[in-house]
Structures are given as structure tokens and as C-alpha cells.
C-alpha positions as CSV (number, residue, x, y, z in Angstrom):
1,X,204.5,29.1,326.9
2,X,201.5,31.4,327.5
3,X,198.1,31.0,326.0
4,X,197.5,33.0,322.8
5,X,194.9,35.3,323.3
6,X,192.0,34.5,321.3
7,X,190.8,36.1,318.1
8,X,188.2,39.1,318.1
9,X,184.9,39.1,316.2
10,X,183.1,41.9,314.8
11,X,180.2,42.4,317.3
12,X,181.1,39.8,319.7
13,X,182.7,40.4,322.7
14,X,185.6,38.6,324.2
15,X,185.5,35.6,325.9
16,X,187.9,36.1,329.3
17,X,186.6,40.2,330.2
18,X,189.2,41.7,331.9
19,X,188.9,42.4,335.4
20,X,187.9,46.2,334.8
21,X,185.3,44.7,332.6
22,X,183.8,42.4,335.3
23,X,183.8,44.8,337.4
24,X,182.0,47.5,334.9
25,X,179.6,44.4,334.8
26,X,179.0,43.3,338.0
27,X,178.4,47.2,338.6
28,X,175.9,47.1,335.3
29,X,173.8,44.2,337.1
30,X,172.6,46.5,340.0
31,X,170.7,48.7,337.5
32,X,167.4,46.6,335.8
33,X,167.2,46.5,332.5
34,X,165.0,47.6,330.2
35,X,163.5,44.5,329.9
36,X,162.9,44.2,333.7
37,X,161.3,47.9,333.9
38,X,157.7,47.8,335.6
39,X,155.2,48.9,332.8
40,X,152.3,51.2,333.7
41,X,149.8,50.1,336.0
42,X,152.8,47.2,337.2
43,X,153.8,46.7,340.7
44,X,157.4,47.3,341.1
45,X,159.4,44.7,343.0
46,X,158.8,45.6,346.7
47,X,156.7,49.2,345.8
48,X,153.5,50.3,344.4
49,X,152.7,50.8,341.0
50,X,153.8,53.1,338.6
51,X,152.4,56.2,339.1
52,X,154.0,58.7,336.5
53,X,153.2,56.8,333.5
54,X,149.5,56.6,334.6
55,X,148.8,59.9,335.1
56,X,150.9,60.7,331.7
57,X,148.0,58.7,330.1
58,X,145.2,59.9,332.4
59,X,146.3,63.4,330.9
60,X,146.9,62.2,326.8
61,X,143.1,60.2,327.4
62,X,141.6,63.7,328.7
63,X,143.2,65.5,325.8
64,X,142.3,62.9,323.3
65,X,138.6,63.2,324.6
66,X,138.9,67.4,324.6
67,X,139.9,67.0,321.1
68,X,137.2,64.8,320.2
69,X,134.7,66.8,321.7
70,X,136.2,69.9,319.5
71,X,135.8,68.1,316.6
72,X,131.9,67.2,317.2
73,X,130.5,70.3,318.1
74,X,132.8,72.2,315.5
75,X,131.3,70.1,312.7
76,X,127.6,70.4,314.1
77,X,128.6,74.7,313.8
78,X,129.7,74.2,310.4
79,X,126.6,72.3,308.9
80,X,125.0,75.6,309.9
81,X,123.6,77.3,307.0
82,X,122.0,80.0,308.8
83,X,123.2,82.8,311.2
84,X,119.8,81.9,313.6
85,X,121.1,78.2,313.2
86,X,124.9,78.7,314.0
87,X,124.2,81.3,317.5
88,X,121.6,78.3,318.6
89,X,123.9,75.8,317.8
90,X,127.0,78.2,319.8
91,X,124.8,78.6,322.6
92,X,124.0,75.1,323.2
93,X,127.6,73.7,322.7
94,X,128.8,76.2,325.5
95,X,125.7,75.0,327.9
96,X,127.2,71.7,327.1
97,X,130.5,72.3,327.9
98,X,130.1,74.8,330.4
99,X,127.0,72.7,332.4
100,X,125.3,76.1,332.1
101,X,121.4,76.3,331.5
102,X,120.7,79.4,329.7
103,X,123.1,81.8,327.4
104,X,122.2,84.6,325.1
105,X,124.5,86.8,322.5
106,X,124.5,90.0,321.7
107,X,126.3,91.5,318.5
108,X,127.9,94.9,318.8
109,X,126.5,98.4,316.9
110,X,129.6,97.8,314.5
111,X,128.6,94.4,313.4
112,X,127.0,93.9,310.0
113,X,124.2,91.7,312.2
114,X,121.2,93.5,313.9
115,X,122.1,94.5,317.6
116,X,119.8,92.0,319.2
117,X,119.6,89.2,321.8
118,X,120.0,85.7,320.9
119,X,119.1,83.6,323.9
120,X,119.1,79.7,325.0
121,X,116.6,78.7,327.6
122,X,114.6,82.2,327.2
123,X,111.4,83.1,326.4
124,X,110.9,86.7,324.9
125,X,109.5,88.4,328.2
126,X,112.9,87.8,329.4
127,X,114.8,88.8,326.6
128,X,112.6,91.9,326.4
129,X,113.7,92.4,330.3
130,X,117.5,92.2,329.1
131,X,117.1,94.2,326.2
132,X,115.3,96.8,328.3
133,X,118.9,97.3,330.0
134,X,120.7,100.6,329.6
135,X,123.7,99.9,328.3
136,X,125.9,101.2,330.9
137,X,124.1,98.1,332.5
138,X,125.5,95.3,329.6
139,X,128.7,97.0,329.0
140,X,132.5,95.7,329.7
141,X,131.0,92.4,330.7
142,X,128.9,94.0,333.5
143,X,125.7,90.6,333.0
144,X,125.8,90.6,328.9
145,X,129.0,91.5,326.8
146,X,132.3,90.8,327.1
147,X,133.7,94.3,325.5
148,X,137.0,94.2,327.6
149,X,138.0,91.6,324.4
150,X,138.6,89.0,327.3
151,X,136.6,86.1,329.2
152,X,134.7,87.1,332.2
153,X,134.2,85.6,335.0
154,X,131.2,86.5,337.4
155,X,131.3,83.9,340.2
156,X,129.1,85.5,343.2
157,X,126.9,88.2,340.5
158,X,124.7,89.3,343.2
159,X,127.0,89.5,345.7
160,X,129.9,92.5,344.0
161,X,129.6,95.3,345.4
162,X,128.7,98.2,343.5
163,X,126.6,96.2,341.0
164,X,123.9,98.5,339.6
165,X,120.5,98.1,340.9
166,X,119.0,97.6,337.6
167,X,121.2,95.0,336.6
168,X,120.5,93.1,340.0
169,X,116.6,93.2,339.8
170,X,116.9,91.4,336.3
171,X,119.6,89.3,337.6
172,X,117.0,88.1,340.8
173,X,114.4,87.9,338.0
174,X,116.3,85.2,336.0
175,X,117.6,83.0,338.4
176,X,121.2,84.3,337.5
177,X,123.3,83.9,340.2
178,X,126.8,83.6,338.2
179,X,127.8,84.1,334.4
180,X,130.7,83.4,332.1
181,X,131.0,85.9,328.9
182,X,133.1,85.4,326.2
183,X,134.0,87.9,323.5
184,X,133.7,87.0,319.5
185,X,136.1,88.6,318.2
186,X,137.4,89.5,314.3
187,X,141.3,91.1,314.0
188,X,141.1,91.9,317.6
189,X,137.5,93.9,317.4
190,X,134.7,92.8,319.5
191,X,132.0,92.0,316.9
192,X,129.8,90.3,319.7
193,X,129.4,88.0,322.8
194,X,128.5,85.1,324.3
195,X,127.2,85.0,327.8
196,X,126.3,81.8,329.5
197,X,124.1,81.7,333.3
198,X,124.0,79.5,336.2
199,X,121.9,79.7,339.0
200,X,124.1,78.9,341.9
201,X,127.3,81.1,342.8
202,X,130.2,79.0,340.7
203,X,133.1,79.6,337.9
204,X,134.2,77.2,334.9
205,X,137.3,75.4,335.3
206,X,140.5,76.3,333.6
207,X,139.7,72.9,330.9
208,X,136.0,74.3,330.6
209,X,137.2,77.9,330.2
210,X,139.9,76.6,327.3
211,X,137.3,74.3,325.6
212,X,134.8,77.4,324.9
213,X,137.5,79.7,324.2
214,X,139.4,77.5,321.3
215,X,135.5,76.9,320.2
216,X,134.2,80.4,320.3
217,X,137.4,81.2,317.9
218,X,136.0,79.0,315.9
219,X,132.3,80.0,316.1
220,X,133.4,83.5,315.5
221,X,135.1,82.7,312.2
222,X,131.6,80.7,310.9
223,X,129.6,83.9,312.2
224,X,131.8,86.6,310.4
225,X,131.1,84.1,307.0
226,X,127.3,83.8,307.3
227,X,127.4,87.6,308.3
228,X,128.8,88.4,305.2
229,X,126.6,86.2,303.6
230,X,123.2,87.3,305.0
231,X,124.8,91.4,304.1
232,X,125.2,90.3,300.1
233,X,121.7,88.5,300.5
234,X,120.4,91.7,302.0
235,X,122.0,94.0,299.5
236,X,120.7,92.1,296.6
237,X,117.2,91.6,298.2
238,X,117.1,95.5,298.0
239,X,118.5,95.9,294.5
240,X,115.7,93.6,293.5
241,X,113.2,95.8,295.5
242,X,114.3,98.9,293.5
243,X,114.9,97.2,290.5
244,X,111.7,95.5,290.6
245,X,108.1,96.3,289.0
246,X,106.4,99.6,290.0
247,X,103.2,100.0,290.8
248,X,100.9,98.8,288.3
249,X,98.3,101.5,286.2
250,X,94.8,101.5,285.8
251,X,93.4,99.7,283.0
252,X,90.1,100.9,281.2
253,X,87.7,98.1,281.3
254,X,90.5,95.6,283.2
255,X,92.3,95.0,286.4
256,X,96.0,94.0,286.6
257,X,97.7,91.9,289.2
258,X,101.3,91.1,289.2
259,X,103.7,88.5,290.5
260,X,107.7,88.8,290.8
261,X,109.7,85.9,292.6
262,X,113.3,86.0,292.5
263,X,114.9,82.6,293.6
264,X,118.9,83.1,295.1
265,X,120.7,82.7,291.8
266,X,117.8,84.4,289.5
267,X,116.8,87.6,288.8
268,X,116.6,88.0,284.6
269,X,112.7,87.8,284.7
270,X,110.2,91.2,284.4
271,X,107.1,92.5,284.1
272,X,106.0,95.7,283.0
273,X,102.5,97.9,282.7
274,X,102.3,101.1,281.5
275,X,99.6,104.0,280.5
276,X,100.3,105.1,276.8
277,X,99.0,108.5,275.5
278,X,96.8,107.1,273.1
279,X,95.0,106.1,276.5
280,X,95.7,102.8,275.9
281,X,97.9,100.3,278.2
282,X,101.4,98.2,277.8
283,X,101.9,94.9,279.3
284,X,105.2,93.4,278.8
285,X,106.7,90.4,280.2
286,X,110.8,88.9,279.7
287,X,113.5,87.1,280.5
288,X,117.3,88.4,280.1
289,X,119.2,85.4,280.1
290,X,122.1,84.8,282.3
291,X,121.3,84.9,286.6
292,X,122.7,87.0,289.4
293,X,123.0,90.9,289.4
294,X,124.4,90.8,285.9
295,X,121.0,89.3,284.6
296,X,119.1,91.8,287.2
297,X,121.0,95.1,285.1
298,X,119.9,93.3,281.6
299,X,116.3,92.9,282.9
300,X,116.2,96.3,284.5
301,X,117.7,98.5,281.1
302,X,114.7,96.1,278.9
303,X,112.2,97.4,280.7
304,X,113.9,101.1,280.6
305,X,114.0,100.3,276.9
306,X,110.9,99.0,276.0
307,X,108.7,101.7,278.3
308,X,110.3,104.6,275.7
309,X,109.4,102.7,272.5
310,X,106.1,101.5,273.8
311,X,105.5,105.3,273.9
312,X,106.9,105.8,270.7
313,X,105.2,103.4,268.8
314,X,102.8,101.3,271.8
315,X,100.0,100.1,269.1
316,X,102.5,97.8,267.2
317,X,103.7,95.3,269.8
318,X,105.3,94.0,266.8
319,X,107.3,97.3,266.1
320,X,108.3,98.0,269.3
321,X,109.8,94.4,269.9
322,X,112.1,94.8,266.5
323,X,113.5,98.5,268.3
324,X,114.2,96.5,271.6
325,X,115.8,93.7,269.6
326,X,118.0,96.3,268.0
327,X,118.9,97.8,270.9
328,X,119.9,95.0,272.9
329,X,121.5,93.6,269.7
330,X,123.8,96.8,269.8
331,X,124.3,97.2,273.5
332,X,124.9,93.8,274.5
333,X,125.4,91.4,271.3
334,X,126.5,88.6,273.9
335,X,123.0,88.4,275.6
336,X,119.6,87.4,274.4
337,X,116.6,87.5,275.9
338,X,112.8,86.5,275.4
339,X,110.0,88.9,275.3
340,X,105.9,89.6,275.0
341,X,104.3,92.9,274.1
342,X,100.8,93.4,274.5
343,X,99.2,96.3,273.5
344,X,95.4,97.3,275.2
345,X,93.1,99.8,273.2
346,X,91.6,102.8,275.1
347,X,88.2,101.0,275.4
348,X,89.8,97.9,276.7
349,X,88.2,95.6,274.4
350,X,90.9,95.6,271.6
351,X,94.1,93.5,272.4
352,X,97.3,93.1,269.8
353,X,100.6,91.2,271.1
354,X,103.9,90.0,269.8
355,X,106.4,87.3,270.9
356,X,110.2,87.1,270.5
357,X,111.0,83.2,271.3
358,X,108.4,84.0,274.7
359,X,105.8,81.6,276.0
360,X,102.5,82.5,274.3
361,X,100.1,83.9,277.0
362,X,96.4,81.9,278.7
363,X,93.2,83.3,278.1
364,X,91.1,81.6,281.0
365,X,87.5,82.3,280.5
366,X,84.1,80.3,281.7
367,X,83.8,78.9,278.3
368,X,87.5,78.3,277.8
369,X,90.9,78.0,278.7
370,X,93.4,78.2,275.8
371,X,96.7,79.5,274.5
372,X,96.9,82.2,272.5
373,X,99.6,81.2,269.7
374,X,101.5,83.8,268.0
375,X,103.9,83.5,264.7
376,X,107.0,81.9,265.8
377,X,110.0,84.3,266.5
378,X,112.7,83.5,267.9
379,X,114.7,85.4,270.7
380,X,115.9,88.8,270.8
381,X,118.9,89.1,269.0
382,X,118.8,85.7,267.2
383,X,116.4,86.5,264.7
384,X,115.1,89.9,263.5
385,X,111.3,90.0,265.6
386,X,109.5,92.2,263.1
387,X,109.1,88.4,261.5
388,X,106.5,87.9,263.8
389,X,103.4,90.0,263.0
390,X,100.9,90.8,265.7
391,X,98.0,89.4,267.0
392,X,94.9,90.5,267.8
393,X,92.1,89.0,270.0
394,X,88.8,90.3,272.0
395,X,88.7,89.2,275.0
396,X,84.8,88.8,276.6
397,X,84.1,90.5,279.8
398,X,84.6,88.1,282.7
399,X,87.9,86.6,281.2
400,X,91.4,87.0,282.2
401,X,94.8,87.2,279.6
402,X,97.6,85.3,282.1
403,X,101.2,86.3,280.8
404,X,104.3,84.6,282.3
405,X,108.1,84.1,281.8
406,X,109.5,80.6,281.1
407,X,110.8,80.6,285.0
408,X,107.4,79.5,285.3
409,X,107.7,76.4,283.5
410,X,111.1,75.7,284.3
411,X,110.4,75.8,288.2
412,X,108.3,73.0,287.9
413,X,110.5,70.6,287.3
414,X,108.8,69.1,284.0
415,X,109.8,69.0,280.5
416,X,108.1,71.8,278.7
417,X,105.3,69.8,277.2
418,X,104.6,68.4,280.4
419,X,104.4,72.1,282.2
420,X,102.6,73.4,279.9
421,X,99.9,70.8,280.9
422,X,100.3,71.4,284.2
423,X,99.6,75.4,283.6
424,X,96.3,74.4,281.4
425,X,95.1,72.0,284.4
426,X,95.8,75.0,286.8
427,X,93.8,77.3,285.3
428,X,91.1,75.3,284.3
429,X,90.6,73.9,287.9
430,X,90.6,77.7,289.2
431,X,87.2,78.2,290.7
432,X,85.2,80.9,289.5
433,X,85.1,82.9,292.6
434,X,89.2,83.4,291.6
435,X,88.5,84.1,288.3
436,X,86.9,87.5,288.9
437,X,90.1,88.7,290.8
438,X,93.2,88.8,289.3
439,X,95.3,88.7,292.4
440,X,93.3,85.6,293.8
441,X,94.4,83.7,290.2
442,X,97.7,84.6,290.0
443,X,98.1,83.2,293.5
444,X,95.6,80.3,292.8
445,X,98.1,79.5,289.7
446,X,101.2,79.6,291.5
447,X,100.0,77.6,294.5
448,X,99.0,75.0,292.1
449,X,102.6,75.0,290.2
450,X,104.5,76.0,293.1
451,X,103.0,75.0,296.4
452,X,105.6,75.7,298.8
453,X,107.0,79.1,296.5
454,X,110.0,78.0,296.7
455,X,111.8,78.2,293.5
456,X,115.2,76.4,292.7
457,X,118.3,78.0,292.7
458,X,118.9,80.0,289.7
459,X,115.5,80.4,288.8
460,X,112.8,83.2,289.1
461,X,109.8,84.0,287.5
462,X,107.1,86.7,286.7
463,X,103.8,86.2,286.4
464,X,101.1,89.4,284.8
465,X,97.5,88.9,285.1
466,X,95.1,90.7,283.4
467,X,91.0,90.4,284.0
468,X,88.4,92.4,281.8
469,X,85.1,93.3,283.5
């Protein structure tokens, strides 16, 4: 009787293969296993090592290292505040990458940047030399730009023929034997480029040439968002300038000096001086609240307000602050904003002022230095100012009436008691060479409260200064 066969196991195999499945076997044994494979950098069994693996990792170390060398000099671009900051900071990452020793950039006539050289490694007699270029020298890569929109590579410079003579001399000059370019581009336009110089005859590699390319993309993006902010920061530096005080009047008996400083975020604070027909003068100073443009519109229609009612009705400062309070009430009930009016009689003796929720203004004299404290009012369209009646004082010859906004105080960085002890102690310390020129004290007074000028963000102040001889 023949053997049963025995029974099968789920994932087992049987016991007595077959003799197709010894031979499938024995023919299985030949190949090694995976176990038995050489691993990289291994000797095989009667060979060398492994040499496809290696280089597989020789090429994923140099990527890993490209990559990290991406990432550094990207994040040293993008702590870049400034445009100056980020072309320095381009140039010197494609010296590094490149092993160049001197690069420069040049912005297009179509960028929103001014269509100068930027240079690494030159000193302006050299720039001057470049910039001294026609352009029919510097264009389509020919030593400066890159306008073709594409790298270019000049390995030999001196050596092309045809190269203008010109472009040679100032070549020779530099010690420029070979240059890269790159172009920075914006939706396919040429906004600028980036030229990098070597003094022997060479040419990047293909892994230099696709480091800087990947990075200039990158630099060009950061350029195009400091470009546009430097443009807003320009266009609002010249609403300010028209915006801004005027010129200041004569004063009969008196000298006027103003001060206007407009921090990035600020720009509610004014100043005003006008001749009246009586013959007399108007000095106003405010704050609209708010910051920005919109606070620069609010500070700019007060002052066109309050010049027409100080014409009107200029000998009652307290008069002419209840018709801007109703105005601004009416016109923009959302706002409010501080003011002083002063009011200077034709012989420049007789002075009458009125606050609405404003600092009261410093009479610095050789015998004193005090505040001059009005009726408390509070701000323009929070309380009706015809509440506060005016003032009157008589200045002595010699003595100076300081008016100021609360940007003043503020930029300090004290409470308000403490500022306003910090303004007393400035003005008495001002020597009395100063105090016989308005200028000199309003500057002496903001060097003491302010020594660097720089005023946080979302701040400004103005600053009125008026001396009687």
C-alpha cells in the first residue's frame, strides 16, 4: 500500500518537493539572495566594490549640500530689510557661489528702482568708469546686463572679436578678464541684472550656473517686494512734503522756527503760522488722530480749516477753535483731534491762546521756564471748546513761547508726567546762546528728547517755536 501523501499547511510548504520543484530550487541557489547582496562600499565575492550605489550617494550628498546652501543664503536675503541690504547681500552670495571677486547690478529704465550701479568689490572711481559706458557698450549682456532674459557667459572677454574698444579699455582697467550675467527677471521682463567678474579667462560650471539661477529667482522676487516698498515709502514721503507746513511768515517783534517729523506709521501732527489782516500772526499746532495717509488728509483739511477762520475771527483763539470743532464735528464725527490757537497782536507784545484737550505750551525765558496752563477743554468733537476761554500773557523780550503736539511726549517713551519733566529739564538746561535763536532751541529740545530723531513707528510730532526780541 502506498504512503498517503501528507497534509498541506497554510504557508508552509511541502515536505518531499517534487522533482520540478528541486530543480526550480537548485536553479534558485545560483542567484544570491537578498540577504547575501554586497552593500555599498562592500567588496563583492571575487570583484571590487560597489560602485553604483556609491556614486548614487556621492550625487544625493551633493544635492543635500546644494540644498542646504539654498536655504542659508536664501534666509540671509530675506532678513534684508533694505533694497541696499538685499543687492549687497545678492552680490556676495553669487561671489560665494560663483568664486568670483567683484559683481555689480544694474536695474533697467522700466524698474521702479533708480538706474544705477550696485557693485561688490568696487570703489566709486570704478563704478563711475562703468557708468560712464554708452549703453550700446552694457547692453544684451555685452560686460553689464543680461537683457537677452538669459545667463551669459563671457569666458575669454578680451579675447571676442568685435568687442568695442570702449568696453575693452574698462575691461583692462578692472582686471576683468571673464564675467557671468544673470538676468532678474518679473513675468518674463528684465527688471535688472546681475553681473559677476573674474580676472582669469574661465566659465561657471553647470552646478554653479543652476545654484545662482534658482537663487537669483529668488533674489528677484525679494527685490520686486522691497521695490514696491521703497515706491509707497517714496510716494508718501512726497505727500508729506506737499502736505506739509509752508513757509513760515514774518512775525512783528518775533522770529518763528518750525519742526515737522513724520515717523513711518504717523503723519496726524501740524503746525501752522499765518499773517492776519489785522497785522497780527496765527500759530496753530494739532494732532488728528488716527496714523497713515488717512490721519495725513484729516491733518491737512484742519489746517485748510482753521487758516479761513483764523481770518475770520483770528483775535479769538477761543472762537475760532469752537468753528473748527464744528466743522470737524460735521465732516468727520468719527475723528477727533487736539488743537492750540495762538493769536499774536500787531505790536507783538500781546499774546491770547486756547486749547482743545492740547498740551499747554513753554514759555522759556532767563528768569523762567514754565507752562502756560489754559482752562481744561477737552478734544475737538468731545466737548464743545468755546468752554475754554482764552488766555492772555506778555511775553518779555528775550523769551521764547515753545508749542508742541503730544507726539512729542509720547516719542519719549515716558508716562506723561514723567515727559513733561523731561521737556521742563530740556529747556531749562538750553544755554542762552540757543535761546536767542529759535531754530538752535527747537533743535537743542529735540536733541535732548530725541537724540538719535528717530521716532517710533506710528508716531510723529511737530514742534513751533516762537522768540520775541
Amino acid at each position: 500500500m502506498s504512503t498517503p501523501p501528507a497534509p498541506k499547511v497554510a504557508g508552509t510548504h511541502s515536505p518531499q518537493p517534487s522533482s520540478a520543484e528541486n530543480a526550480d530550487a537548485s536553479a534558485d541557489a545560483s542567484l544570491p539572495s537578498p540577504a547575501s547582496a554586497p552593500r555599498a562600499g562592500e567588496s563583492r565575492p571575487g570583484g571590487g566594490p560597489a560602485r553604483a550605489p556609491l556614486a548614487l550617494q556621492e550625487r544625493l550628498a551633493s544635492w543635500l549640500l546644494d540644498l542646504s546652501t539654498l536655504h542659508e543664503l536664501s534666509e540671509r536675503l530675506h532678513r534684508t530689510r533694505t533694497t541696499e541690504d538685499a543687492l549687497g547681500e545678492l552680490l556676495r552670495a553669487g561671489a560665494t557661489l560663483l568664486g568670483a571677486e567683484r559683481g555689480l547690478v544694474r536695474f533697467t529704465r522700466a524698474s521702479a528702482h533708480p538706474a544705477r550701479l550696485h557693485g561688490l568689490g568696487l570703489d566709486r572711481g570704478e563704478l563711475g568708469r562703468l557708468e560712464a559706458l554708452p549703453e550700446e557698450c552694457t547692453s544684451h549682456g555685452a560686460l553689464l546686463a543680461a537683457g537677452t532674459g538669459a545667463p551669459v557667459t563671457r569666458r575669454d572677454l578680451l579675447a571676442e572679436p568685435g568687442l568695442d574698444p570702449r568696453c575693452a579699455a574698462v575691461a583692462r582697467s578692472l582686471g576683468c578678464a571673464a564675467t557671468y550675467a544673470v538676468p532678474l527677471c518679473e513675468a518674463g521682463r528684465v527688471f535688472a541684472s546681475a553681473l559677476w567678474t573674474f580676472p582669469e579667462p574661465t566659465a561657471p560650471s553647470s552646478r554653479q550656473s543652476r545654484l545662482l539661477s534658482l537663487y537669483a529667482r529668488e533674489a528677484a522676487g525679494h527685490l520686486l517686494v522691497l521695490g514696491a516698498r521703497d515706491a509707497a515709502v517714496r510716494e508718501a514721503a512726497a505727500l508729506r512734503a506737499h502736505l506739509g507746513p509752508g513757509t513760515l511768515p514774518r512775525v512783528p517783534g518775533a522770529r518763528l522756527a518750525g519742526r515737522w517729523l513724520a515717523g513711518p506709521g504717523g503723519a496726524g501732527s501740524w503746525y501752522e503760522a499765518l499773517t492776519l489782516p489785522d497785522g497780527g500772526c496765527g500759530l496753530a499746532v494739532g494732532t488728528a488722530s488716527g496714523d497713515g495717509p488717512e490721519a495725513l488728509a484729516a491733518a491737512s483739511r484742519l489746517r485748510g480749516a482753521l487758516r479761513a477762520y483764523a481770518v475770520l475771527q483770528g483775535e479769538d483763539p477761543a472762537a475760532v477753535l469752537a468753528d473748527l470743532e464744528l466743522v470737524l464735528r460735521l465732516s468727520e464725527p468719527g475723528r477727533s483731534a487736539t488743537a492750540l490757537y495762538a493769536h499774536l497782536g500787531q505790536d507783538g507784545r500781546r499774546l491770547r491762546f486756547a486749547g482743545a484737550g492740547h498740551a499747554p505750551p513753554l514759555l522759556i525765558g532767563p528768569r523762567r521756564v514754565e507752562y502756560l496752563e489754559s482752562t481744561v477743554s477737552a478734544p475737538l468733537t468731545m466737548l464743545s471748546c468755546w468752554e475754554a476761554p482764552s488766555v492772555e500773557v506778555r511775553p518779555e523780550p528775550g523769551e521764547s513761547l515753545v508749542c508742541y503736539t503730544d507726539g512729542l511726549l509720547r516719542a519719549t517713551g515716558d508716562t506723561a508726567d514723567r515727559a513733561f519733566v523731561r521737556l521742563h529739564a530740556a529747556a531749562a538746561s538750553t544755554p542762552l546762546r540757543l535761546r536767542r535763536d529759535p531754530g538752535a532751541l527747537a533743535d537743542h529740545l529735540l536733541g535732548r528728547l530725541l537724540p538719535e530723531r528717530a521716532l517710533p513707528t506710528g508716531e510723529d510730532l511737530a514742534l513751533l517755536v516762537l522768540t520775541f526780541d
